[in-house]
Residue, then its C-alpha position, 0 to 999 in steps of 0.5 A: x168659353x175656356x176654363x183653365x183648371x188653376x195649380x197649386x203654383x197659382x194658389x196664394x201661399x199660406x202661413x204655414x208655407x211661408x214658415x217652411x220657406x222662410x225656415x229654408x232661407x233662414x238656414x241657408x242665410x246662416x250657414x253660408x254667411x249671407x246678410x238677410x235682405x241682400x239681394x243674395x238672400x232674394x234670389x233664394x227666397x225666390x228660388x226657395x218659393x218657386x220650388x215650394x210652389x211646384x210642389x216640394x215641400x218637405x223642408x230638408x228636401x227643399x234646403x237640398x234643391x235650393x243649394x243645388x240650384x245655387x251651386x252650393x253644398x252643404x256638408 
């Protein structure tokens, strides 16, 4: 029988994860205009969670790779 070893990317996310990421999607909503709950606003959280699932999580780092993932800069 095969045992295969779980990440951190398959683990449920906690409250205190979900703050950081919902901190980076707030901010980057705000700054670039985007209407919560858009489907602009979904493709950066999803962006923003995947990240965070693979192991960044420092919230300014996180904010950075999401901008630079969408092709966004902010000054």
């Amino acid at each position: 029988m095969s045992r295969k070893i779980a990440g951190r990317h398959d683990e449920p996310l906690r409250s205190d994860d979900l703050r950081k990421c919902h901190m980076v999607l707030d901010t980057i909503c705000r700054d670039f205009g985007i209407e919560p709950g858009s489907e602009e606003a979904d493709r950066i959280a999803a962006i923003t969670i995947e990240l965070y699932q693979q192991g960044v999580r420092d919230v300014s780092q996180l904010k950075h790779i999401v901008d630079a993932a969408r092709g966004l800069e902010l000054k």
